[in-house]
C-alpha positions as CSV (number, residue, x, y, z in Angstrom):
1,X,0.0,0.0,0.0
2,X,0.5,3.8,-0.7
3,X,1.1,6.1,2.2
4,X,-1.1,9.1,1.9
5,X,-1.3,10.5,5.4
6,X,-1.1,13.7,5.2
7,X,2.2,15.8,7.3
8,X,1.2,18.0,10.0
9,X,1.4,21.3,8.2
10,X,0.9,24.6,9.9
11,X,-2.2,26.0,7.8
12,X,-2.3,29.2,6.0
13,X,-4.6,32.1,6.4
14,X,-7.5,32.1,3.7
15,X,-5.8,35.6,2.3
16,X,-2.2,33.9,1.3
17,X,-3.8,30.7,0.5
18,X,-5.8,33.6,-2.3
19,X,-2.6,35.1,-3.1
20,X,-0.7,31.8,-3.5
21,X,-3.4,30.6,-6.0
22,X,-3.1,33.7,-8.0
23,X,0.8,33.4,-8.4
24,X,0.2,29.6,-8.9
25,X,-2.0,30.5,-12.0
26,X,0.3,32.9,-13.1
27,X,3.0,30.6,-13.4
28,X,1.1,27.5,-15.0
29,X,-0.2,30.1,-17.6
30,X,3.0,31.5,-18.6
31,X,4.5,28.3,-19.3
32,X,1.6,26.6,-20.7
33,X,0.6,29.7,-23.4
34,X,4.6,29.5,-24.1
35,X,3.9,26.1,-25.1
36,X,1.5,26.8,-28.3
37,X,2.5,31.0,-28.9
38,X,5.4,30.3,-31.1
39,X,3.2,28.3,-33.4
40,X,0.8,31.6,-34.2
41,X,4.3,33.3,-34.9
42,X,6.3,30.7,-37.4
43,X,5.4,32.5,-40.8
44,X,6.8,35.7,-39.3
45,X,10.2,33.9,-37.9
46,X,10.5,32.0,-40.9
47,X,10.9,35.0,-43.1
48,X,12.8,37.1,-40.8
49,X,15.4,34.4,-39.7
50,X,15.3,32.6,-43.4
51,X,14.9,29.5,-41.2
52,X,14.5,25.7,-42.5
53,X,11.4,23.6,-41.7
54,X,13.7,21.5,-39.3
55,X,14.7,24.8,-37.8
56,X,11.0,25.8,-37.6
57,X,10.1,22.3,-36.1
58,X,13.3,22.6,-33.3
59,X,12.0,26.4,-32.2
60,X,8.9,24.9,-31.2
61,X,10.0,21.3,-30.1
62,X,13.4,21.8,-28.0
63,X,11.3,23.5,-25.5
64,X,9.1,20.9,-25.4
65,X,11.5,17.9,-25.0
66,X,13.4,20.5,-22.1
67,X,10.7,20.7,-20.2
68,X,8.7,16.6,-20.4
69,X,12.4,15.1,-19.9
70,X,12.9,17.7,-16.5
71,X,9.9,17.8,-14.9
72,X,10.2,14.5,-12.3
73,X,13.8,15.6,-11.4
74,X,12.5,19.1,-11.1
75,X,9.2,18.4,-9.1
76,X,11.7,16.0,-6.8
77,X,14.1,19.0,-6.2
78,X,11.3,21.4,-5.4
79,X,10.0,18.8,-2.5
80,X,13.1,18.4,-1.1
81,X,14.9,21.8,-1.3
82,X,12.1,24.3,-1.6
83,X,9.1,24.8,-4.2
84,X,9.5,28.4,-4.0
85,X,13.2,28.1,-4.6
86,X,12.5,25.7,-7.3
87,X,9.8,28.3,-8.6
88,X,12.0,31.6,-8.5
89,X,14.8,29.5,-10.2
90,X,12.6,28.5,-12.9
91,X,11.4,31.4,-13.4
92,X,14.3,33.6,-13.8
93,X,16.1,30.8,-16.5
94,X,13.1,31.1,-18.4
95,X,13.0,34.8,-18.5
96,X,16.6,35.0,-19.5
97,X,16.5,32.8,-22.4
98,X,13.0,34.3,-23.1
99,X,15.7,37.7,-23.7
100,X,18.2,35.9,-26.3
101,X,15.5,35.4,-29.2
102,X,14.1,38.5,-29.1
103,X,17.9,39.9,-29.7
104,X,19.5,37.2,-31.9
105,X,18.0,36.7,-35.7
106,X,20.0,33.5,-35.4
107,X,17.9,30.0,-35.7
108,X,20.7,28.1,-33.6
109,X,20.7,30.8,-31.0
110,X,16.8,30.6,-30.9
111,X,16.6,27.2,-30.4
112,X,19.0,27.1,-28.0
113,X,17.6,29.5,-26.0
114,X,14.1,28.1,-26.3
115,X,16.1,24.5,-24.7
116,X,17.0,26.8,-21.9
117,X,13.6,28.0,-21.2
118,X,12.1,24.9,-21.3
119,X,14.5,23.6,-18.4
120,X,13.1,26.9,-16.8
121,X,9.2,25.8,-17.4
122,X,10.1,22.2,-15.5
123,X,10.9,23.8,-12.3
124,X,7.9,26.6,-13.2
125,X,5.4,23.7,-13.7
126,X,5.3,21.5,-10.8
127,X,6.0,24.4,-7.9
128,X,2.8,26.0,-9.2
129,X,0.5,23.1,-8.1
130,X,2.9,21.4,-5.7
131,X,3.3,25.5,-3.5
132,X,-0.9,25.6,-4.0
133,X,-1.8,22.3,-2.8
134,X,0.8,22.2,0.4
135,X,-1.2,25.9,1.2
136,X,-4.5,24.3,1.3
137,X,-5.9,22.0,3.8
138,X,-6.9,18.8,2.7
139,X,-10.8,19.7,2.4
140,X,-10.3,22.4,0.4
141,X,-7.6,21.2,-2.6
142,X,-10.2,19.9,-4.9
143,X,-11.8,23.1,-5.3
144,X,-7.9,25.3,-5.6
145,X,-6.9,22.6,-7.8
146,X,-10.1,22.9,-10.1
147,X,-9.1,26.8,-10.1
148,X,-5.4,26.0,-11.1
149,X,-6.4,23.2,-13.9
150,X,-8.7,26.0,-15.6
151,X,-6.4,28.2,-15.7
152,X,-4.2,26.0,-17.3
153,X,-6.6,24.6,-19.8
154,X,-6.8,27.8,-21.4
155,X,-3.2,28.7,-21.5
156,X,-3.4,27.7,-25.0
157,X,-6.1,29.9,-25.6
158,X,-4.2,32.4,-24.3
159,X,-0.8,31.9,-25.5
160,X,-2.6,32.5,-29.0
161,X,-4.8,36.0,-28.2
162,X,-1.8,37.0,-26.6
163,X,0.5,36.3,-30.1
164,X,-2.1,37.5,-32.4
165,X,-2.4,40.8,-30.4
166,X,1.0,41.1,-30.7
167,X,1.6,40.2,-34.1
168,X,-0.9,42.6,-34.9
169,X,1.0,45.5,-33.6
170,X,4.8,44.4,-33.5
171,X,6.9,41.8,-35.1
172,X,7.3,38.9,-33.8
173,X,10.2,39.9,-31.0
174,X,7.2,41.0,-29.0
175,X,6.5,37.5,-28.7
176,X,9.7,36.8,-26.6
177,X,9.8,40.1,-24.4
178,X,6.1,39.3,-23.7
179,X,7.5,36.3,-21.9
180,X,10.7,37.2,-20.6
181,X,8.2,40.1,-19.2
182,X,5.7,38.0,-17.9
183,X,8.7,35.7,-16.0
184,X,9.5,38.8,-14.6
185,X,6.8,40.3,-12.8
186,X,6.0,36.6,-11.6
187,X,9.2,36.1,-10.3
188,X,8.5,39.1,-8.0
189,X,4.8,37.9,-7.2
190,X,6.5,34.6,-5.9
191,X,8.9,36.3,-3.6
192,X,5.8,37.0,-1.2
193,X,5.0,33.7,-1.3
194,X,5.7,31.8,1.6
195,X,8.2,28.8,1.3
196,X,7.1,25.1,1.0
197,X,9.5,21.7,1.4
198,X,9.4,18.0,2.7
199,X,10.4,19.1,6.4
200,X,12.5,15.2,5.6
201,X,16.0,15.1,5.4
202,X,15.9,12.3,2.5
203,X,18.3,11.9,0.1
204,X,17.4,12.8,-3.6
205,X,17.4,9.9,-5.9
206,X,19.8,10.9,-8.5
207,X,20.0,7.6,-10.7
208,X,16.4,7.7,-10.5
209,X,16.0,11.5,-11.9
210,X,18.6,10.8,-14.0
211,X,16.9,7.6,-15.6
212,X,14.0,8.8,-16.2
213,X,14.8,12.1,-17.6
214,X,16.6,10.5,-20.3
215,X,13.5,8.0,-21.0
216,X,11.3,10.5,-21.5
217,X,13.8,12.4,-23.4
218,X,14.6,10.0,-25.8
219,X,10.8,8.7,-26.3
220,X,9.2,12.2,-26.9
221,X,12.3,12.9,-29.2
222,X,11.1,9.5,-31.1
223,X,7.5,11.1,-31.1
224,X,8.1,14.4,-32.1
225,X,10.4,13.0,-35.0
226,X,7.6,10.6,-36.6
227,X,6.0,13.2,-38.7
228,X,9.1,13.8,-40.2
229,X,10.7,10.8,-41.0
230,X,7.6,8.3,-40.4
231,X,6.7,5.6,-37.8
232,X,8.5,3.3,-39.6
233,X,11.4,5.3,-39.7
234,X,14.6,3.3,-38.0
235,X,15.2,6.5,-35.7
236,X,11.8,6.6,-34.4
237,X,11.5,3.0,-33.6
238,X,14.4,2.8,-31.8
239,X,14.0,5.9,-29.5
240,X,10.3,4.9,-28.6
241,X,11.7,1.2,-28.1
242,X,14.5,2.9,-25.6
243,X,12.4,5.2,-24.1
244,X,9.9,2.0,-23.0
245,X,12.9,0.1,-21.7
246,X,14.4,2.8,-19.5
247,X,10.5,3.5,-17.8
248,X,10.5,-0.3,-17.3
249,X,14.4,0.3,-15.3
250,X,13.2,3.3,-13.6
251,X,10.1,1.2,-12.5
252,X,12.2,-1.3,-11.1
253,X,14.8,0.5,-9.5
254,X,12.1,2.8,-7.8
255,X,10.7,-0.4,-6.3
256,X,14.2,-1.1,-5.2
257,X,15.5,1.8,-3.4
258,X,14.6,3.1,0.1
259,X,13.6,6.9,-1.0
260,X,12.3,7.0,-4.2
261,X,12.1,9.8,-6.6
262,X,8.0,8.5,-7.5
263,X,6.7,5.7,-5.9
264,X,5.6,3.4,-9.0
265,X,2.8,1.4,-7.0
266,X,1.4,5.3,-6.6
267,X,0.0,4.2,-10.0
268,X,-1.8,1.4,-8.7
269,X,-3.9,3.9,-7.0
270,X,-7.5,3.8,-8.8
271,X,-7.5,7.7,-8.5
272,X,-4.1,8.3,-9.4
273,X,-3.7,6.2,-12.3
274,X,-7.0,7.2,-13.8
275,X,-5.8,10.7,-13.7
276,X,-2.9,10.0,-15.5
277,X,-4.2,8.3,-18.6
278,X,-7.3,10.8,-18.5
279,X,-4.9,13.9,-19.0
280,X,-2.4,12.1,-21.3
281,X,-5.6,11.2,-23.9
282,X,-7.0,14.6,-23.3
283,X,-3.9,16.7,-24.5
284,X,-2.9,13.9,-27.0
285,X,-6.4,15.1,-28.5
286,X,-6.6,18.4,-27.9
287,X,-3.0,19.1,-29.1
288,X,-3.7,17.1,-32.3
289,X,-7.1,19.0,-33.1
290,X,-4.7,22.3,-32.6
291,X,-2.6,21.5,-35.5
292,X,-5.1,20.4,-37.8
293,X,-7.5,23.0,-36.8
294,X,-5.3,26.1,-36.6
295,X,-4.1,25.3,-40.1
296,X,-7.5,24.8,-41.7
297,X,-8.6,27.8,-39.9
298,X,-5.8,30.0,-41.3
299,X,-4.8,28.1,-44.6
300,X,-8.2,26.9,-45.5
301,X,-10.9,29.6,-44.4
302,X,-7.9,32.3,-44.7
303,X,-8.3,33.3,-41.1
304,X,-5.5,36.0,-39.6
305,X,-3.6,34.6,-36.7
306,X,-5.4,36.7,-34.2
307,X,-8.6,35.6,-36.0
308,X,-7.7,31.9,-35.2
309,X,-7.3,32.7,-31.7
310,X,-10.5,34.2,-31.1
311,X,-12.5,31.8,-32.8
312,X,-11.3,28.7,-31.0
313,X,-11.6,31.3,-27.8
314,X,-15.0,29.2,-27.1
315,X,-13.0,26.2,-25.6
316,X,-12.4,28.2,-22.8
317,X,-15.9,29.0,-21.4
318,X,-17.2,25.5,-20.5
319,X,-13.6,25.1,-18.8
320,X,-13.9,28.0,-16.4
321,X,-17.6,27.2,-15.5
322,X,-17.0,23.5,-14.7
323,X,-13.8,23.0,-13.6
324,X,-14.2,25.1,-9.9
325,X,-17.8,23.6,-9.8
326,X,-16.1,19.6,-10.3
327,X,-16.1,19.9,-6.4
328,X,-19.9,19.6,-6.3
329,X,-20.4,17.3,-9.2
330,X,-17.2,15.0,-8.9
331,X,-18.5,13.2,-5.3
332,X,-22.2,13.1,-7.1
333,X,-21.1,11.6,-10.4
334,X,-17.9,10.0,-9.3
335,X,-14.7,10.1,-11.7
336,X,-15.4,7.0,-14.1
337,X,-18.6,8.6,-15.0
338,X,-16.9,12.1,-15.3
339,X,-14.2,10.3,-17.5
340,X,-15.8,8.8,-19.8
341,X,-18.6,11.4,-20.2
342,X,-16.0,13.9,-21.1
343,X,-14.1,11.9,-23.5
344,X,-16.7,10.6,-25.1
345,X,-18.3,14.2,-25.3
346,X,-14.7,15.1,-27.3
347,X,-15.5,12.6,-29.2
348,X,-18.3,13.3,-30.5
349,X,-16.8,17.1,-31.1
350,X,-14.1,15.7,-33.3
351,X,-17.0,14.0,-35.3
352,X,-18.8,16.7,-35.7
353,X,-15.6,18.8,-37.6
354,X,-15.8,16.3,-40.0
355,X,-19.0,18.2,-41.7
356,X,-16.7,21.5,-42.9
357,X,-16.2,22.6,-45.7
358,X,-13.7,24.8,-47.6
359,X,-16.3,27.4,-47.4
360,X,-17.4,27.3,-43.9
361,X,-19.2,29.4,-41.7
362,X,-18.1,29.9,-37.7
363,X,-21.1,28.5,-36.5
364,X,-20.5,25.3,-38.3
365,X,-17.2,25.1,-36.7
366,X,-18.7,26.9,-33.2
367,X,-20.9,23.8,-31.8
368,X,-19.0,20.8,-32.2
369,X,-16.1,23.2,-30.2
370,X,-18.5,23.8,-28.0
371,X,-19.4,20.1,-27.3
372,X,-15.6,19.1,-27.8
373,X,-14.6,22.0,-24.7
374,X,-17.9,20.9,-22.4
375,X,-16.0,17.4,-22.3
376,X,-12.8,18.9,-21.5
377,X,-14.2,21.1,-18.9
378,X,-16.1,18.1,-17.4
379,X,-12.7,16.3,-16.7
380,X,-9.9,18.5,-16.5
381,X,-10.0,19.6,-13.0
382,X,-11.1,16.1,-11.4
383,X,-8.2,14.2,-13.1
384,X,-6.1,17.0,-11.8
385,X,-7.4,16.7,-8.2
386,X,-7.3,12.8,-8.3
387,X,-3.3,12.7,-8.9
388,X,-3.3,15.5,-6.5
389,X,-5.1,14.2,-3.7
390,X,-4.1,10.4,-3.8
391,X,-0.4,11.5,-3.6
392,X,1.1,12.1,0.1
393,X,1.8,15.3,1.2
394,X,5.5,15.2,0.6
395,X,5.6,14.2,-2.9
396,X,3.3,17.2,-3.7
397,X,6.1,18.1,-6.2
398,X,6.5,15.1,-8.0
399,X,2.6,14.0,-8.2
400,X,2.5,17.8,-9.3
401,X,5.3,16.8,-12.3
402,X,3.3,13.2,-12.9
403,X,0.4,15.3,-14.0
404,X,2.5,17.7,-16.3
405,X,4.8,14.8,-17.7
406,X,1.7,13.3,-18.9
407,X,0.1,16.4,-20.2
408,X,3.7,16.8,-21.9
409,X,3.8,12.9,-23.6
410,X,-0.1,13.4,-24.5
411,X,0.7,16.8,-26.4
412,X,3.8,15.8,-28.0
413,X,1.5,11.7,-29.3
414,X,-1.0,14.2,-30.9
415,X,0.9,16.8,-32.4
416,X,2.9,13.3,-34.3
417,X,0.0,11.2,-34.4
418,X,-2.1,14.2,-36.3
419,X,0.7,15.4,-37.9
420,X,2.0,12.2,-39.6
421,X,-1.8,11.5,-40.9
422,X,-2.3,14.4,-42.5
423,X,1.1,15.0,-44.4
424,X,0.2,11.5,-45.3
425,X,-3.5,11.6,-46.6
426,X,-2.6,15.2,-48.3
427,X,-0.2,14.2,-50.4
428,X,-1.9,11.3,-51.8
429,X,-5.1,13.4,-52.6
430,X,-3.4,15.8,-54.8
431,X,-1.0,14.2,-56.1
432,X,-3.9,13.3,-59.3
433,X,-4.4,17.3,-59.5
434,X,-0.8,17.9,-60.2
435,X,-0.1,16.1,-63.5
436,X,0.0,19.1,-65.2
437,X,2.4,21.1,-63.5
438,X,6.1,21.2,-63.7
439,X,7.8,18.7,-61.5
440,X,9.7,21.1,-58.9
441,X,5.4,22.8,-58.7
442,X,4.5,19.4,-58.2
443,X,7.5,18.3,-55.5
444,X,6.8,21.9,-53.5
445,X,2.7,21.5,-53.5
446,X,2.6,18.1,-52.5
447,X,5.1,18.6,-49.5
448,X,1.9,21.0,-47.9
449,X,-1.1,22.9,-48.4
450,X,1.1,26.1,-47.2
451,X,3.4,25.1,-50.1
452,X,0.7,24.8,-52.3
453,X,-1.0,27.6,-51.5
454,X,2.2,29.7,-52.4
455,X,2.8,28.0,-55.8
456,X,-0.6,29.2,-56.6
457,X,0.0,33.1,-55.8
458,X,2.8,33.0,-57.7
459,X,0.7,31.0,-60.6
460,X,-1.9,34.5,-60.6
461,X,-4.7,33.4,-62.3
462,X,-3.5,29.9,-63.1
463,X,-3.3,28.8,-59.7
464,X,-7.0,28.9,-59.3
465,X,-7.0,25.3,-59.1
466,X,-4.5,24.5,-57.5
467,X,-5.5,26.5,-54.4
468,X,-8.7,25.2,-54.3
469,X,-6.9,21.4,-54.9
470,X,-4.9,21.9,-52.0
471,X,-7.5,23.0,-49.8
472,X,-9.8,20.2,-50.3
473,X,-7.0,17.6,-50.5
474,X,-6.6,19.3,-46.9
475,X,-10.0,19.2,-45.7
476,X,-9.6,15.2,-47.0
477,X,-6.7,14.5,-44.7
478,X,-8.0,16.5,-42.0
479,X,-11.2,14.4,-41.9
480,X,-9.6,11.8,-41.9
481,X,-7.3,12.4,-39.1
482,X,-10.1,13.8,-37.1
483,X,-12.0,10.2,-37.5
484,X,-9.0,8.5,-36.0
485,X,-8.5,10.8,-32.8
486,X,-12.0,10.1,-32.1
487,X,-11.9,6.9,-32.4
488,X,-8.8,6.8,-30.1
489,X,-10.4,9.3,-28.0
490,X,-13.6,6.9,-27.5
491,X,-12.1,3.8,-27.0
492,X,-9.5,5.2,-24.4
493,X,-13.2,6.5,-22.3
494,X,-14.0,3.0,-22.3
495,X,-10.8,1.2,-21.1
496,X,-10.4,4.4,-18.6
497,X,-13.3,3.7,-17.4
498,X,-13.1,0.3,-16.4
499,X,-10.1,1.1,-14.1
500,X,-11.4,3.9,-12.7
501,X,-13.3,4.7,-9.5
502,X,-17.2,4.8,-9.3
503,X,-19.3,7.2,-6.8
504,X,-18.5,4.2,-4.6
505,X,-14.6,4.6,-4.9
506,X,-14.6,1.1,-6.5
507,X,-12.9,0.3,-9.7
508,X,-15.0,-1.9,-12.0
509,X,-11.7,-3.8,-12.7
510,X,-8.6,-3.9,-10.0
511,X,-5.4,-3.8,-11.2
C-alpha cells in the first residue's frame, strides 16, 4: 500500500492561501501559453530568420522535450529543497532565455535558447500546483486545484490571443519580451509567497531522476520525430523502443530503493492512475485538433492569426464554469462517470468537424467546439485533483510533475499522431491534380497545403486550381485524421473507465 497520510502542516490564512493561487495560476499560464504561442508566430520567424522547416520544427519542439524530460527531477528537487526556490529558479532561467531570441536573428541561438527555457518551465510547472496544494488543507484542494487546472486549460487559448495581439502591432520579437516580461513580474509575485519543502532530510534519488529524464527524453524525441521521418522510420523506432525500456528500469529501480524519486505502486492507485491516462488522452487530443484545426482555420478559411485565436476562444468557457464547480459534481457523479462522459463528449466534437467545408461558416465550426470543450471542462479539474489528492503530502512536487509529464507525452503523441496522418492523406489526394504542373510545382505543392498555397499566388490566375486542390486535399486529410482521434479518444473513455473509481470509490476492474 501507498502512504497518503497527510504531514502535519501549519495552515495558511484564507488571504495567502488567495494570493498563492493567483501566483500559482500565473506561473502555470505563462509556461503553458509559451507552449502553443510560437506556433501563431512561425510564418513571421521564418521569413525574418530565413529559417528551414527543421529549424522551424526545433524552435517549437526543443522547448518541449526541455521541459517533459525535466519535470520529475525538477518536481523532486522542489519537494526536497524548496518549491519556492524551485519556482524563483525557474522562473528567472526562463526569462533570460526568453531575452536571447528577441535579440539574436540566429535560428541556432533561438533554439537554444528556447532549450534553456524549457529547463526553466520544469521547475515553473510542478512548484505551481505542488506550492498551491501544500497551502491548502486537505478539504479544500479539490476546489484550488479545479481553479489551477482552468487556468491551465486555457493557457493555449491564451498563448494564442496573446501572439495574435501582438503580431498585430509588433513583429514577432514581442513574442519573446512578452515572456521574458511576464517571468519577470512573476518572479517578483512569488517572492511574497511563503516557502514550501518536505520538512524530511531524505536523500534525492539521482540515478532515478537521472533515468527517467533520459526516458522521457529519448521517447518524446522519437514522437516528435515521426511526422518527419515516419513511424517506420529506424530513428523513431528505436528511440520509442529505448524510451519504453528505460520507464521499465526506472520502474524497477524505484521499487528497489529506500527513497524513491515516484513511488511506482502510486499508479496502482485507482484515483491516481485514472488521472494519469485521462490527461495524457486529453492533451494527445486536444494538441492534435490544434494543429489540424489552426491550419485549416488559417490556410483553409484564410483566417488571420489573431482571428484563429479568437475563434477557438470558445474552448475556454465550458472550462472556467466547470472546472471550480467539479467539487460539487465529482462526489455526485464519481470520476469513471466524469471520465468517460468527457471523453466521449470530445469525441463526438471531433465527429462533428468532419462536416466543414472549404467554405465554412463559424457557426459550423462553433458547436462541435463547444461540445468538444464541455468534455474537457467536465474532466480537466477532477483528473487534476485525483493525482493530487491520492499523492502524500510530501511528494506534492513530483505528483505535481506526474500530471504535467503526462500532459507533456499526450501533447507531443498528438501533435505526431495528427501530424503524420495528414502529411500522409494530403499528399496522396493531390497528387492526381498535379499532373500538369512542372515537377519542382508538383515536388513543393505536394510537401503541404502552405506550399501549395504559395505556388498558386505566384501562378496568378492559373493557380486557381491549385488552391482550391490543396484546400480540399486538406480538408480530406483532415477528416480523416479527425476520425482517428476520435476513435482513439472513444475507446481510451471505455478502457479508462473500467479502471477507474465509481461514486463508490470502486474500480470496475482492479489492477
Amino acid at each position: 500500500m501507498v502512504d497518503t497520510t497527510p504531514l502535519e502542516v501549519p495552515i495558511a490564512s484564507a488571504r495567502t492561501r488567495a494570493w498563492t493561487l493567483c501566483v500559482a495560476c500565473l506561473g502555470v499560464l505563462l509556461v503553458i501559453s509559451s507552449m502553443v504561442a510560437l506556433n501563431t508566430a512561425l510564418g513571421d520567424i521564418a521569413v525574418a530568420m530565413s529559417a528551414s522547416q527543421t529549424q522551424l520544427t526545433w524552435i517549437v519542439d526543443g522547448y518541449t522535450l526541455a521541459l517533459a524530460c525535466l519535470l520529475l527531477p525538477a518536481g523532486a528537487i522542489g519537494d526536497r529543497f524548496g518549491r519556492r526556490a524551485a519556482l524563483l529558479a525557474g522562473l528567472a532561467v526562463f526569462g533570460v532565455a526568453s531575452v536571447i531570441p528577441a535579440l539574436s536573428s540566429d535560428p541556432g541561438h533561438v533554439i537554444a535558447a528556447r532549450v534553456v527555457a524549457g529547463a526553466g518551465a520544469a521547475f515553473i510547472m510542478p512548484a505551481t500546483l505542488s506550492l498551491l496544494t501544500t497551502a491548502y488543507p486537505k478539504e479544500q484542494r479539490t476546489k484550488a486545484i479545479a481553479i489551477w487546472a482552468g487556468i491551465a486549460g486555457c493557457g493555449a487559448i491564451v498563448g494564442m490571443l496573446g501572439t495574435g495581439l501582438l503580431l498585430a502591432i509588433w513583429s514577432w520579437q514581442a513574442v519573446f519580451w512578452g515572456f521574458a516580461i511576464g517571468a519577470a513580474l512573476t518572479f517578483v509575485l512569488t517572492l511574497t509567497v511563503k516557502e514550501s519543502k518536505d520538512p524530511a532530510t531524505t536523500p534525492l534519488d539521482g540515478l532515478g531522476a537521472v533515468t527517467i529524464g533520459v526516458a522521457v527524453a529519448v521517447l518524446v524525441f522519437g514522437i516528435l520525430e515521426a511526422p518527419a521521418r515516419g513511424w517506420g522510420h529506424p530513428v523513431v523506432l528505436s528511440c520509442i523502443a529505448a524510451g519504453i525500456v528505460l520507464i521499465a528500469v526506472f520502474g524497477v529501480l524505484e521499487l528497489r530503493v529506500r527513497h524513491p524519486l515516484l513511488d511506482v505502486r502510486l499508479f496502482r492507485v485507482p484515483e491516481f492512475g485514472t488521472g494519469a491516462a485521462a490527461i495524457t488522452v486529453l492533451f494527445m487530443t486536444m494538441f492534435g485538433f490544434f494543429y489540424l484545426e489552426m491550419q485549416f482555420l488559417q490556410l483553409v478559411l484564410g483566417y488571420s492569426p489573431l482571428g484563429t485565436a479568437v475563434a477557438l476562444s470558445p474552448l475556454a468557457v465550458p472550462l472556467l464554469i466547470l472546472s471550480p464547480l467539479s467539487a460539487w459534481y465529482l462526489p455526485r457523479l464519481g470520476l469513471r462517470f466524469v471520465v468517460f462522459t468527457g471523453l466521449m463528449l470530445m469525441a463526438i466534437g471531433l465527429l462533428g468537424m468532419r462536416g466543414l467545408a472549404v467554405d465554412a461558416s463559424y457557426a459550423e465550426l462553433a458547436w462541435p467546439l463547444l461540445v468538444m470543450s464541455t468534455g474537457v471542462g467536465l474532466f480537466t479539474a477532477p483528473t487534476t485533483s485525483a493525482i493530487m489528492t491520492s499523492a502524500p503530502d510530501d511528494k506534492q512536487g513530483v505528483a505535481s510533475a506526474v500530471n504535467d509529464t503526462t500532459r507533456e507525452m499526450g501533447a507531443a503523441l498528438g501533435i505526431a499522431l495528427a501530424g503524420s496522418m495528414l502529411a500522409a492523406r494530403y499528399t496522396h489526394e493531390i497528387m492526381p491534380a498535379l499532373g500538369r504542373y512542372p515537377e519542382p510545382l508538383r515536388t513543393a505543392a505536394a510537401g503541404s497545403i502552405g506550399e501549395a498555397l504559395n505556388a498558386a499566388t505566384r501562378l496568378g490566375s492559373n493557380g486557381t486550381d491549385l488552391a482550391f486542390a490543396a484546400k480540399m486535399s486538406f480538408l480530406y486529410a483532415m477528416q480523416g485524421s479527425l476520425t482517428v482521434l476520435a476513435i482513439v479518444t472513444a475507446g481510451a473513455a471505455v478502457l479508462i473507465s473500467m479502471f477507474a473509481p465509481g461514486r463508490d470509490g470502486k474500480a470496475l476492474f482492479r489492477r
